[in-house]
N, C-alpha and C positions, 0 to 999 in steps of 0.2 A: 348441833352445829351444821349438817351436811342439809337437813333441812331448810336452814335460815338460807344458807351460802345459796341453792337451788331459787327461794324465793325471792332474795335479791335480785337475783340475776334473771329471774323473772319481770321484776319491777312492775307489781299488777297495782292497783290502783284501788283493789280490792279484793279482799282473800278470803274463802269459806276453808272452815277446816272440820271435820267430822270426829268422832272419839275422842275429842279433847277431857282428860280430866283433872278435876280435882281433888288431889290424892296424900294423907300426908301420910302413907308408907312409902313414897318413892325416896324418900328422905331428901334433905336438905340441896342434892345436886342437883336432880330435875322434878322434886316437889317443896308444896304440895301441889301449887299447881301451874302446870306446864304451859299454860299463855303466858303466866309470867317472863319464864326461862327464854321462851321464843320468843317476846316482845325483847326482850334483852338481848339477845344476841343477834337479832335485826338493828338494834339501834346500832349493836358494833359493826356491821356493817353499810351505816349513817340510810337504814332503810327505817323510816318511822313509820307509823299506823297513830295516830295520836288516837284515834279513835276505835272502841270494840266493843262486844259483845260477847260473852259469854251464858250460852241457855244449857244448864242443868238437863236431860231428860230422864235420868234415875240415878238412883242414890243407892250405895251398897254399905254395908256396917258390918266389919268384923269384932266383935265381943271382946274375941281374945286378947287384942292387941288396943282395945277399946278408941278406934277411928272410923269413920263415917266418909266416904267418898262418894265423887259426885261423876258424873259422865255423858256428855254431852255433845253441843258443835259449837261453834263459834265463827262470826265473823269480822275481821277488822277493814277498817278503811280510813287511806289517807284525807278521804272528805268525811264533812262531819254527817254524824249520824242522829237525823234529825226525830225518829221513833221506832219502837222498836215494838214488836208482836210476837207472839207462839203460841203454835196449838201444839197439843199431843196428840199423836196418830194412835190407832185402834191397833189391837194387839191380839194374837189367838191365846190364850190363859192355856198351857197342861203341853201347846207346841213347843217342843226343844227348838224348832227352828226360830220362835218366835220370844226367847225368854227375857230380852231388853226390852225398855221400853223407848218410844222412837218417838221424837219432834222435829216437829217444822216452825223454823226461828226464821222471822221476817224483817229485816230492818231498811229504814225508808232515806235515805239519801241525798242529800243537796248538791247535786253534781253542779259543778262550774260551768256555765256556758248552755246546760243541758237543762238544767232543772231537776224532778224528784224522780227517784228511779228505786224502785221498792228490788231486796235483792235478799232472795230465799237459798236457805239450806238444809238438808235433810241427809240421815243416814236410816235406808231403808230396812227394812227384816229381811230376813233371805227365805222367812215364808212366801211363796208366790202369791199366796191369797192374799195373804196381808198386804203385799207390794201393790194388786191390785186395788185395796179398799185404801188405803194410804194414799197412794196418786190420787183420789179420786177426793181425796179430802185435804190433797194438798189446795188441788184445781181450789175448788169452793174454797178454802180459806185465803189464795188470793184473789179470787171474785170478790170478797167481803172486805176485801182491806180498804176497798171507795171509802164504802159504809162507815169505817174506821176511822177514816183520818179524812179533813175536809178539803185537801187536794190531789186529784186524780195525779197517778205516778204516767210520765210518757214513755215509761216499760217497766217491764219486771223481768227480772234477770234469777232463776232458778237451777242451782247446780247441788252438786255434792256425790256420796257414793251410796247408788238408787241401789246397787244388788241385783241388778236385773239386767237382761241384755236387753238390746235394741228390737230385738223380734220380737218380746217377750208380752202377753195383751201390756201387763203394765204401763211400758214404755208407750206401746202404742195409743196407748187412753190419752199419755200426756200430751202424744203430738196433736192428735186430734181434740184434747180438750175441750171445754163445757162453755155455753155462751157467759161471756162476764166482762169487768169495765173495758176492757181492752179488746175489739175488735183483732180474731185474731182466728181464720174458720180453720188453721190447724193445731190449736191452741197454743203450747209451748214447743217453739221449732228447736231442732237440735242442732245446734252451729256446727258440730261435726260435720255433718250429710247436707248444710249451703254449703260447703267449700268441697268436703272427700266424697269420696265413695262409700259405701258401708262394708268393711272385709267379711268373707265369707265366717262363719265359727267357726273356731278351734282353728284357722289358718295358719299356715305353717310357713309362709311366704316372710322373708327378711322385713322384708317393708313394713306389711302388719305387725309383725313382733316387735318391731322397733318404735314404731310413729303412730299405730294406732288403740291397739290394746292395753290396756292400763292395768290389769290385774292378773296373778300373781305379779307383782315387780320382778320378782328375779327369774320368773320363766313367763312372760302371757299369754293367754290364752282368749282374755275375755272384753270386751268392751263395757263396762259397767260404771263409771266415773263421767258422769255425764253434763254437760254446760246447755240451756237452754234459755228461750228467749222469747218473748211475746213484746211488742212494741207498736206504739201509736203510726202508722202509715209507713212511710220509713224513717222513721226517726232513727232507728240506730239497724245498723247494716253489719255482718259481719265483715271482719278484712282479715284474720288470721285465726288460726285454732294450733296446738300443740300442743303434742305430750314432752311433761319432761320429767326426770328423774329416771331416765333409763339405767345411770351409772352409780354403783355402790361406791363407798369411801375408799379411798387407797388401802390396800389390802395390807393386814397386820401378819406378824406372822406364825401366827396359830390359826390362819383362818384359810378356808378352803375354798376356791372358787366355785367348785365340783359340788358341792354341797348347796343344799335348799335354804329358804331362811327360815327354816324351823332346827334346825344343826344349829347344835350350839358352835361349830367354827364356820358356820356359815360370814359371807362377807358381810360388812351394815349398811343396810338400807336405810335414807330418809323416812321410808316407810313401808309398808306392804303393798303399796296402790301406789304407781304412777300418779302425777299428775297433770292438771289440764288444763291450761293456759291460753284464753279466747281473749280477741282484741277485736273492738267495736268501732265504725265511725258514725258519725253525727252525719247526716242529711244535708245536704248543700244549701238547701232553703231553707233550713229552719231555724224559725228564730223563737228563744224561751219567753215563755208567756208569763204575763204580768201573776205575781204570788197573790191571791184572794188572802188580806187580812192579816198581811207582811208588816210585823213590828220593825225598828231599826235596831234594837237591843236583842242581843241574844245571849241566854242562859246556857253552860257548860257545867253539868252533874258528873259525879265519878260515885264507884261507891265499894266496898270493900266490903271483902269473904273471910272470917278468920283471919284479919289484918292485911289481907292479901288485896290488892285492888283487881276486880273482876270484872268492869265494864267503864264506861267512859262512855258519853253522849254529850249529843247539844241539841237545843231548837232554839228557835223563833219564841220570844216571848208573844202570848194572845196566840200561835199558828195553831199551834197541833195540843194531840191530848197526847200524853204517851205510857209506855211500859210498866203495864199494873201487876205482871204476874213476879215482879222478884227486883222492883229499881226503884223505877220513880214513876208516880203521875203526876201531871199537867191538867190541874183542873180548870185552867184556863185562864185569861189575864180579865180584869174587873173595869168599869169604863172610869171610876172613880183612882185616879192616879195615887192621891192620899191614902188610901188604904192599904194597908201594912200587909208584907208579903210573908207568911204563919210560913217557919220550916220545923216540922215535929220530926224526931228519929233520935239517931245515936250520933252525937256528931266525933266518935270513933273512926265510925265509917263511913259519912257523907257529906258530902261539900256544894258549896252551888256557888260557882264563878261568872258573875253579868260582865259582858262586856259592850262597851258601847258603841260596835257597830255592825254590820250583819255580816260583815267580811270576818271578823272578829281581832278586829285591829283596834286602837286606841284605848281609850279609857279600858282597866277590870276593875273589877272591886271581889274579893274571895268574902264569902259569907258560911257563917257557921251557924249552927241548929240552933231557931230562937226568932222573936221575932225583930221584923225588917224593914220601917218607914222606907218606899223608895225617892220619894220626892224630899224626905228630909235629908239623905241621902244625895241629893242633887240627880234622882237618873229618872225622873217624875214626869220630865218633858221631853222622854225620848219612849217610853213605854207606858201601858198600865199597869196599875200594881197585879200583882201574882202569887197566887196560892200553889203553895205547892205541898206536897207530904210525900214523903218518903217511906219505904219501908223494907231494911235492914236485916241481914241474918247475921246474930251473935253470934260468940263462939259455940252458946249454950243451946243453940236455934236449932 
C-alpha cells in the first residue's frame, strides 16, 4: 500500500520496477504475484498503467513445498506499449556476489505528441566486474534495438538499480557510451548531474541524505538508483529529478524507529531503495514525424502466468515485430487483406483485442485462439490481415 500511495503521488507516466516476483509462497495477500497486487492498489487510487510488462530473469524451485518462483523487473506505462525486448546479461558462475541472474527488459512506446521512445531496465550484480561487462552489453543491446524494430526511437530512456555508484568505471562506461542509433558522444547522460551536483560518498550532509542518495532507505549512504537518457538533438530535456520515499509508514506500535530495516520491529519501508522520479520536456520545435508503415487498426494482446495476467501490450497492425522470448510475436501484416489472421496457443491465457483506430477509440472486436477472416469480419479495409502466434506458459510449463 505505502508503495502504490508514493507512486500515485508520483504520477509518472512511466514506471520501472526491479525484484518484482512471481511467487506462490507469498500466499494469497501479496502473491503469487506482486504486479498483480500493485496494479490493484494503483487502480484504488484511480492511478491506471493499462499497460505492462513483466520479464522473468531467474526462476527458483523449492521441492519441499513443491513451487517454482520467478524474479525479475518490470515495467508499466499509461501509453501503450508498442514492443517489447530482453537480453540476459553475463554472470560470474562460483561468485557469491554474483549468484542471480540479471536482465535488461526493453520496451518501445508510443508517446503522444512525441513519438517512439524505447525505455530500459535492469537490476545490476553487485559484482563490479560483472556491472562492468553488463553496462557494456546493456550499451550494445540498445544500439541493436534500430536493427530490431523498423522505427528509429527519438530516445531511450535507461533506469533501474545499477549497484554501482557514479564514480564507479561502470557508471562511467554508460555515460560515455558506445557509438549507436542515437547520436549521443556521452552515451547515456544521467539526469541527476543535468540538474544536481554529484554528493561527495558516504556524505553526511542533511541535503544528501535526504534528496540525493537512494540506498539503504532508512539510513543513505549511496547513490545507486540511477535515471538516464540518450535523445535525438534535444528532443527531450530534463526539467526535474527527485527522490522520494524518504518516509516509512506511520509507526505501529511494536516497532522501533532506532532500529535498521533488517530488525524485525524495524519501521516499513515501501522498499529498501528510495526512489527516483525524472520529468522530461519536449523541444519547442519539434514536431513527430510521420510513422513509416502506420496501419489505422491497432492490435491489444494480454497474456497470463498460472492464471495470473502478467503483461498487456499493443501495436500497430503491419508496424512492428515483437516480444519472441515469453508473449507474442508479430510476424507481420500480409498485403492480401482476405487472408485469415492464424491465432495458435492456449486461449486460457491469450487474448487479441483489434480496435479500430490507432488512438484505440471506436470500433473492438475481442478475439480468441483459432482462426480469423479479417475482411469477413468487416475490419479488411482498414488493415492487412495478420498472423500472429503466441506462446504461453501453463501451469505445467
Amino acid at each position: 500500500d505505502l508503495l502504490a500511495q508514493q507512486l500515485a503521488r508520483a504520477d509518472a507516466d512511466v514506471v520501472a520496477l526491479q525484484e518484482v516476483r512471481f511467487d506462490p509462497s507469498l500466499g494469497p495477500h501479496i502473491g503469487p504475484f506482486q504486479l498483480d497486487h500493485l496494479r490493484a492498489r494503483l487502480a484504488a487510487h484511480n492511478d491506471d498503467f493499462p499497460y505492462f510488462v513483466f520479464q522473468p530473469a531467474m526462476a527458483f524451485v523449492d521441492r519441499r513445498v513443491g513451487y517454482q518462483g520467478e524474479e525479475g523487473v518490470a515495467i508499466l506505462s499509461r501509453y501503450p506499449i508498442v514492443d517489447v525486448r530482453y537480453a540476459l546479461l553475463s554472470r560470474e558462475l562460483g561468485n557469491p556476489m554474483d549468484s542471480h541472474q540479471r536482465v535488461c527488459l526493453a520496451v518501445r512506446i508510443d508517446m503522444p505528441g512525441l513519438g517512439i521512445v524505447d525505455v530500459l531496465t535492469a537490476h545490476l550484480s553487485l559484482n563490479p566486474q560483472s556491472q562492468n561487462t553488463s553496462v557494456a552489453e546493456v550499451i550494445a543491446f540498445a544500439n541493436a534495438l534500430d536493427a530490431m524494430w523498423p522505427e528509429p526511437p527519438v530516445a531511450q530512456v535507461f533506469i533501474g538499480d545499477l549497484n554501482a555508484e557514479p564514480h564507479s568505471y561502470a557508471i562511467r562506461e554508460l555515460n560515455r557510451g558506445l557509438e549507436g542509433p542515437i547520436p549521443s558522444p556521452e552515451g547515456f547522460r544521467d539526469v541527476w548531474l543535468e540538474l544536481h551536483h554529484e554528493p561527495r560518498p558516504r556524505s553526511t550532509a542533511a541535503d544528501d541524505i535526504q534528496h540525493a542518495f537512494t540506498f539503504p532507505s532508512d539510513d543513505p549512504k549511496k547513490r545507486i538508483d540511477l535515471a538516464t537518457f540518450r535523445s535525438r538533438g534535444d528532443v527531450l530535456t530534463p526539467r526535474s529529478v527527485e527522490v522520494i520515499g524518504q518516509d516509512p509508514a506511520p509507526r505501529g506500535a511494536r516497532q522501533d524507529a532506532q532500529q535498521g530495516m533488517e530488525h524485525p520491529r524495524s519501521p516499513l519501508w515501501a522498499s529498501d531503495h528510495r526512489g527516483l522520479v525524472a520529468e522530461f520536456v519536449v523541444g519547442r520545435d519539434y514536431v513527430r514525424p510521420a510513422l513509416p508503415g502506420r496501419r489505422s487498426c491497432v492490435a491489444h494482446l494480454s497474456g497470463k502466468r498460472y492464471g495470473v495476467k502478467v503483461w498487456a501490450a499493443e501495436f500497430v497492425l503491419g508496424a512492428y515485430s515483437s516480444f519472441e522470448g515469453g508473449g507474442f510475436r508479430e510476424y507481420g501484416a500480409v498485403d492480401d487483406s482476405a487472408t485469415a489472421a492464424r491465432l495458435d496457443g492456449d486461449p486460457a491465457c491469450c487474448s487479441l483485442t483489434l480496435f479500430e483506430s490507432s488512438d484505440y477509440s471506436g470500433a473492438r472486436r475481442d478475439l480468441g485462439v483459432g482462426e480469423h477472416n479479417l475482411t469477413a469480419m468487416g475490419w479488411g479495409h482498414r488493415t492487412s490481415a495478420l498472423e500472429v502466434a503466441f506462446r504461453c506458459l501453463k501451469d505445467e510449463d
